[in-house]
C-alpha angles and dihedrals in degrees: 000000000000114000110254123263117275125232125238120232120210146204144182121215116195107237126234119102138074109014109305104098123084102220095168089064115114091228090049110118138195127299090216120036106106080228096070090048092046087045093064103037096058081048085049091042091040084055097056090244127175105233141343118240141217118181108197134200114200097212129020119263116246124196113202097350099310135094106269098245095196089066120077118271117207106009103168115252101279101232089052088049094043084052087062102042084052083080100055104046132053110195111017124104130244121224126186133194102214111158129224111215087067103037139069126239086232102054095037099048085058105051086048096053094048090051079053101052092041101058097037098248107331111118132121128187128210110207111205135167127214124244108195149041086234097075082028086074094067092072145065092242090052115187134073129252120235121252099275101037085055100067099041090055080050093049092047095039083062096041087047090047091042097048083046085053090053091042077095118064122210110281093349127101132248121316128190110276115196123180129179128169146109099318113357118067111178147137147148128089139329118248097195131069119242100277131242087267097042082242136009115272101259116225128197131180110191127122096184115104087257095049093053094054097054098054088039087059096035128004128098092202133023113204100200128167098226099145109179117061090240091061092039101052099052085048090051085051104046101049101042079046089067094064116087091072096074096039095252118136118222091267087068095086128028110207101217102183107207108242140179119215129195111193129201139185074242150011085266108047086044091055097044088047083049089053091051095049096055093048092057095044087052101055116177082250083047098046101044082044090054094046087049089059095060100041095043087224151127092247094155089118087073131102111234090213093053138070133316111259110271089212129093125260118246113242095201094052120134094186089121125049140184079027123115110250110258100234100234126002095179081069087034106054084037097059082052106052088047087057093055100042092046095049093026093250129195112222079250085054110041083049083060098051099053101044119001089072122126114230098213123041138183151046109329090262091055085049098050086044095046089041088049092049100058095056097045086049097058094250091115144352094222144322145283099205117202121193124218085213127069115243106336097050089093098064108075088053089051095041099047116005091049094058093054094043079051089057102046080058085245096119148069115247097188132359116269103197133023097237136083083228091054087046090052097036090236117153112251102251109259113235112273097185107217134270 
């Protein structure tokens, strides 16, 4: 007997930071009108997606001193902005970055339960961790936590909201909550009803060891950026393959890759659209900004149409802040200069080359099969789709790519349930009490 045919999951990511908007095109709409947020959740929602996701920053990236003009400035906080985009939709999902370096357990379990309860189950929650005691200025705390105290405060800051979300049995009203561990000291009582879900789905993006053991121990979703099927599937692998220590099946966690997409009435079209986009997304500014990054220099003096700089990247730079540091610039600035030496590359081009590049491209037909394929070949369960466009560049993919995945029996037509868990075909969690 063949195994039956998988279903996709999808998600939407609102556009607007790094380099893969085009702001300069004329369709191109606002990052903060409430009009451009609500108009790509309905086409999500019209599509039958999953969720809906913010990704959020807590203090505004400079370069060189100075605030990086080519990110977005004055997006809304993203759980103010969900709540309200709880109104006008009905199914979707809601899915909110809040890190957990710079927030409590109490206050955040409680925003997120609220999202939860007013949208009747529909909350999602993106755990992320801070790098840096740049973003770490804008607190009271101050400071940054190293790499691996880092993740445990994620991993307790999880446990503790998630003990806050059972302090309330089904049904039942508030009972007395009490942690105490490394970093996290609280008790008292919980101000929030058990949600719709029993708890907010839990998100985490991370591809370190360290990463992938967290989400294997605690996530719900992992949003990677694994882009070929080679690299997805051993990360697929991997990861579901972690499991099974802490007693989770491999339906505990759906792996959703973000991914870009271009589409054409042909291969051609598709390829020379593809080509367009990433010109406008590497500008001469953006690409002298991006080698800069990796070379941690003032490399202004360059021509973006020569040559890449002969010279080695500093290691200790702080040109650029609020960035992750990129490992090791010394690899990195070798493989490109490879690049460019072996295709004869511009500093613009090899740029290009190394991060302005679609993931899916094709006529809407090739896109559904590719997409499809993924999932049936164990690289993802599913996407995260982010558009080039704010807020419109969702709605070719809705309007064409969804009713071929339909009719390969890999979609969705209609929800079947009212909660993020029942879109992703996660358990409710069972009632642990408190301790």
């Amino acid at each position: 007997m063949t195994a039956p045919k998988k279903h996709i999951h999808l998600a939407a990511h609102f556009p607007g930071v790094n380099n893969t908007t085009v702001w300069a095109d004329p369709r191109s709409g606002s990052q903060i009108d409430f009009s451009s947020f609500e108009h790509l959740a309905r086409t999500a929602e019209r599509g039958t997606f999953d969720f809906f996701f913010l990704a959020e920053g807590l203090r505004l990236r400079e370069h060189k001193g100075r605030i990086h003009d080519l990110d977005v400035v004055g997006r809304p906080e993203s759980i103010t902005l969900l709540n309200a985009l709880a109104a006008v939709t009905d199914r979707l999902g809601l899915a909110a970055t809040v890190n957990a370096t710079f927030n409590e357990p109490y206050e955040t379990a409680r925003r997120f339960a609220s999202l939860d309860h007013l949208s009747g189950g529909r909350a999602a929650w993106n755990v992320v961790t801070s790098p840096d005691a740049f973003t770490g200025e804008n607190f009271r705390r101050g400071g940054y936590l190293d790499r691996a105290d880092r993740y445990s405060r994620a991993a307790e800051f999880v446990s503790t909201a998630r003990q806050l979300w059972d302090s309330w049995p089904p049904g039942g009203g508030p009972r007395p909550f009490a942690h105490h561990g490394r970093h996290f000291r609280v008790e008292g009582t919980f101000g929030v009803p058990r949600s719709p879900q029993g708890h907010p789905v839990v998100i985490q993006a991370g591809d370190s060891g360290e990463g992938r053991e967290f989400a294997a121990s605690c996530a719900d979703v992992v949003f990677t950026r694994h882009g070929t099927l080679e690299a997805g599937r051993a990360f697929y692998a991997d990861l579901k393959g972690r499991l099974a220590a802490y007693g989770r099946e491999p339906g505990d966690l759906k792996i959703m890759p973000g991914v870009t997409f271009v589409l054409g009435d042909t291969a051609a079209e598709a390829q020379e659209k593809a080509a367009e986009i990433r010109h406008r997304q590497i500008s001469p500014q953006n690409a002298i900004l991006a080698l800069e990054q990796v070379w941690g220099r003032d490399l202004s003096g360059y021509d973006p149409d020569g040559p890449l700089p002969d010279i080695d990247p500093d290691p200790e730079s702080a040109l650029a802040q609020g960035r992750v540091k990129i490992a090791d610039p010394f690899a990195t600035a070798a493989k490109w200069r490879a690049l460019s030496e072996a295709k004869g590359l511009s500093i613009r081009q090899t740029v290009i080359e190394n991060t302005g590049r679609q993931s899916f491209i094709g006529t809407p037909q090739t896109v559904a099969a590719e997409l499809d394929a993924f999932v049936q070949g164990g690289a993802a369960d599913g996407f995260i789709l982010v558009p080039h466009l704010t807020p419109g560049g969702l709605d070719d993919f809705v309007d064409q790519v969804v009713p071929l995945l339909r009719e390969r029996g890999a979609f969705r037509t209609e929800y079947g349930g009212s909660t993020l868990r029942s879109h992703l075909g996660l358990r409710t969690p069972a009632w642990e009490g408190t301790n």
